[in-house]
N, C-alpha and C positions, 0 to 999 in steps of 0.2 A: 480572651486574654485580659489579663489583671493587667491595674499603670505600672504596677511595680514591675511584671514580667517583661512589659514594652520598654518601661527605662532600663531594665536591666540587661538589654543588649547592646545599647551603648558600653555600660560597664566590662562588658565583654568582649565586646571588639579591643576597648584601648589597652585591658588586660593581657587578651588575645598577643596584641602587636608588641608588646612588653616581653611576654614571655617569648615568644618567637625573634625576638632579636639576641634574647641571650643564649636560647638555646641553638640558634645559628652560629653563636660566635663561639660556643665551647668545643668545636676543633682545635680553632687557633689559639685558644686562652691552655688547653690541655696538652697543647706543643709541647714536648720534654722540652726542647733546647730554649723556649722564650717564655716559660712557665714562671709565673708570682704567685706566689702561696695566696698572699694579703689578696691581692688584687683577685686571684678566683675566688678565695671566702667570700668578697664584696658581689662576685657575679652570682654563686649559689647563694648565698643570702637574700638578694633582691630578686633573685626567683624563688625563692622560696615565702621572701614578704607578698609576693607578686600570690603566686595562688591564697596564701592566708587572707590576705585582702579581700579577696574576692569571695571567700567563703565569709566572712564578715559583713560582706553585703544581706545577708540572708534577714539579720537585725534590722533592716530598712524597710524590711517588707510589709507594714503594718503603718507604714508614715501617712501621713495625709500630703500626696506631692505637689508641690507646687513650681514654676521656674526658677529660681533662687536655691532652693532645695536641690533639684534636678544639678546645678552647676556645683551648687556644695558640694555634692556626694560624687562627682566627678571629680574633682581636683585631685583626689586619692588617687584613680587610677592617672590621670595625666603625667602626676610627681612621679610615678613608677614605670611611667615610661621616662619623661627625661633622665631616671636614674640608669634603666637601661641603655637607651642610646649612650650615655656620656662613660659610662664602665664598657660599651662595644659600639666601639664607632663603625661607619658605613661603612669600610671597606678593613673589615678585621685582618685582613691574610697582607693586609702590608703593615703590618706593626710588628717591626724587628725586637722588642723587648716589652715583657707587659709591665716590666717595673717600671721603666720610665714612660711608659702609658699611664699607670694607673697616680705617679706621681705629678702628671703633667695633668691632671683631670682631677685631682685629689680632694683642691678647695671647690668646685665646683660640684663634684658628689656628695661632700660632706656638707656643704650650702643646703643640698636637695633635700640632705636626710632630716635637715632644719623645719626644709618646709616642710616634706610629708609631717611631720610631729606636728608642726602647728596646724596644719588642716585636718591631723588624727585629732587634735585637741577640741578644734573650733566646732567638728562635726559631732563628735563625745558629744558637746554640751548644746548645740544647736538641732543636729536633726533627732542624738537621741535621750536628749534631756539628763543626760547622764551625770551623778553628782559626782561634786567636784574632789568627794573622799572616796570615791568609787577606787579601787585596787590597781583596775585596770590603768587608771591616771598614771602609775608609777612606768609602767612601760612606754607611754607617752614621752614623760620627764626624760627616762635613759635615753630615749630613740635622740631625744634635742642635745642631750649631755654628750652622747655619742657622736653626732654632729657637731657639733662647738668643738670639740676637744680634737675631733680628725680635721677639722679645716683649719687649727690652729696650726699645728703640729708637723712639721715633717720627717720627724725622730722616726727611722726603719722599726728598732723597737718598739715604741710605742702605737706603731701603726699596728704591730704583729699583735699587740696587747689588747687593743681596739677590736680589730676580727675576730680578739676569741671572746671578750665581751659582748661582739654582736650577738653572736651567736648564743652566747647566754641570755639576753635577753629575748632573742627570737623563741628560742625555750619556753620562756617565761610565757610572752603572747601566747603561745601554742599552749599551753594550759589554761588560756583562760576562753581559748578559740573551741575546746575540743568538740563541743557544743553548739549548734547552729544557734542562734539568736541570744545566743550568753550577754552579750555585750549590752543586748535590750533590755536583759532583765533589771 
């Protein structure tokens, strides 16, 4: 067994627990009667950045590890769970409304999508030396743009506007993901 294969079961557990909390909670979020458009885009999306991520791990494979690195290349997975847990709390089947869930949690999601961007940033250029005109930079950017602009905001519309923007940019990612170790290149 490779270090990458050992560290990368870490990355998998905390992925693991990420996606298993959201996909717990899509009974209660797919409720007809307590159903938010905005607020399930935000749950498929962060499942869906949730596997991308981790297919993205694959570009690490080649690093020279060391402990520093090892916590670097965690924080991704970690921000993806606290993004989870805070879009489906522990006890999802008592939330009478997901819209005023998801506005009661709004600046604190959109805080998160802050960080993940800046630790998607910090890792770019530190574990995989990646320049700073690199293409892939710009989905960085939106991911931070997208967070500033939702934790400012509490405008329904503009929330609605933001979700289908995510999702443009998750687009985006996903074309430059299609490829196992793209990101290395």
């Amino acid at each position: 067994m490779s270090l990458f294969e050992y560290l990368s079961i870490a990355f998998s557990v905390v992925f693991s627990f990420a996606a298993i909390r959201l996909v717990a909670g899509l009974p209660h979020v797919l409720a007809a009667t307590q159903r938010y458009y905005v607020h399930l885009s935000h749950v498929f999306l962060i499942l869906f950045a949730t596997t991308a991520l981790f297919w993205s791990f694959w570009s690490l494979r080649d690093l020279e590890w060391n402990f520093l690195r090892f916590i670097l290349s965690l924080a991704g997975p970690a921000v993806m769970y606290f993004l989870a847990c805070t879009l489906i709390p522990d006890d999802s089947s008592s939330v009478s409304s997901w819209r005023s869930y998801f506005y009661g949690v709004r600046r604190r999601y959109f805080v998160g999508l802050c960080v993940l961007s800046i630790c998607q940033l910090t890792n770019a250029t530190v574990l995989l030396n990646m320049s700073l005109f690199h293409p892939f930079r710009v989905v960085h950017l939106l991911i931070l743009t997208i967070g500033i602009v939702g934790a400012v905001t509490e405008n329904p519309l503009m929330q609605r506007i933001i979700s289908i923007v995510a999702w443009v940019v998750a687009g985006l990612a996903g074309f430059f993901l299609l490829m196992p170790g793209a990101l290395a290149a």
